[in-house]
C-alpha positions in Angstrom: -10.2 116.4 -5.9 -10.1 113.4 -8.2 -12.3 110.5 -7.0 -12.6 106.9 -8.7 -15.6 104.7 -8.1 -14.9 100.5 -7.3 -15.8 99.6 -10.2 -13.4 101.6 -12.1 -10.6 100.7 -9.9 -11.4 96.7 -10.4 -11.4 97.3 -14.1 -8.0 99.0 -13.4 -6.5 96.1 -11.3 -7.8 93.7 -13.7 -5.8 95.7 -16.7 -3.1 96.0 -14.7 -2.7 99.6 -14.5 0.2 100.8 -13.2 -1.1 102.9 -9.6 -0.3 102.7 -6.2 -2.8 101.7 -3.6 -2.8 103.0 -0.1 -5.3 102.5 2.9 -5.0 104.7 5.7 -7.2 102.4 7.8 -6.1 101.2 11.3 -4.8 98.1 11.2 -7.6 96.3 13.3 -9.8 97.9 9.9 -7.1 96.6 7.4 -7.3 92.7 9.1 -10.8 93.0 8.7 -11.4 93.6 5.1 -8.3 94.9 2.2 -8.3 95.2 -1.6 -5.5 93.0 -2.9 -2.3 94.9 -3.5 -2.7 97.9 -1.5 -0.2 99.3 0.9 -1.2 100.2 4.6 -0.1 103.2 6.0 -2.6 104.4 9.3 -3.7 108.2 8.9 -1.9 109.0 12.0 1.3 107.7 10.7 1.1 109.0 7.0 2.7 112.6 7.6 5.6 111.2 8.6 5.7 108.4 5.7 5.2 110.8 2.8 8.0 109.4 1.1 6.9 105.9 0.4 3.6 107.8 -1.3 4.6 107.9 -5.3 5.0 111.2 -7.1 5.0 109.5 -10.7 1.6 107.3 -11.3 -1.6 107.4 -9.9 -2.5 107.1 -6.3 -5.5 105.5 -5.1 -6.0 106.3 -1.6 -8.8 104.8 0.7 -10.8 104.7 4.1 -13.6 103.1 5.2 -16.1 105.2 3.5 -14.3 108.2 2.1 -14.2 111.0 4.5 -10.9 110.7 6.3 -8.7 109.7 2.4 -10.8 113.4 1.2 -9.5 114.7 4.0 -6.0 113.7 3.9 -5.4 114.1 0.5 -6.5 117.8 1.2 -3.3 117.9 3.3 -1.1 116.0 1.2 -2.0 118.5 -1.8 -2.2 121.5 0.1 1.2 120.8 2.5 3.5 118.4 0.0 1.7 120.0 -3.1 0.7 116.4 -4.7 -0.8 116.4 -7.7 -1.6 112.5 -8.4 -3.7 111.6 -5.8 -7.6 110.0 -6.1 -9.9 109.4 -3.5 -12.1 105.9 -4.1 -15.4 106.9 -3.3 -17.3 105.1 -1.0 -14.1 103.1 0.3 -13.8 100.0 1.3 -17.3 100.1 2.4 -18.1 100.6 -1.6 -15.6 97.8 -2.3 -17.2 95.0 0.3 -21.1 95.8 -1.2 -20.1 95.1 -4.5 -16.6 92.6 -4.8 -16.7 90.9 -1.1 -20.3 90.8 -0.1 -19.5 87.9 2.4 -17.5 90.0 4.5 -20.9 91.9 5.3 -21.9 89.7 8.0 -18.4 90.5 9.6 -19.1 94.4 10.3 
């Protein structure tokens, strides 16, 4: 599985790669805390949304800390053979320590 740490991903958004970025958080865990630019589509919903998830550029996908985008991108690869997809490590957990430490104090 291919897996990108924050800081590579900010260097990405700041060159202005051309990826998509999806979180598969809840929504109560998206209004909390997102990365600018990313697309939400819940875990429990993604199956059935496969189709808005691109086939032709990189996709970033991301959870809370990592576990549950490894483990769906295990499905999408195994069940819609995807080849394109990159878990961030850490997720947005990684992302708040380092880019938006003042939503800390929110958790």
């Amino acid at each position: 599985m291919k897996v990108i740490e924050v800081s590579t991903l900010k260097q990405w958004m700041d060159d202005k790669v051309d990826f998509q970025l999806i979180d598969i958080r809840e929504r109560y865990e998206y209004d909390w805390c997102h990365i600018e630019g990313c697309e939400l589509i819940p875990m429990g919903e993604i199956l059935n949304q496969v189709d808005r998830i691109s086939r032709d550029k990189e996709v970033v996908m991301h959870c809370n800390s990592g576990k549950r985008a490894e483990a769906l991108i295990d499905v999408l690869e195994s069940n819609f053979q995807f080849n394109n997809l990159i878990n961030l490590t850490g997720g947005i957990e990684a992302w708040v320590d380092k880019y938006a430490p003042e939503k800390v104090a929110e958790r």
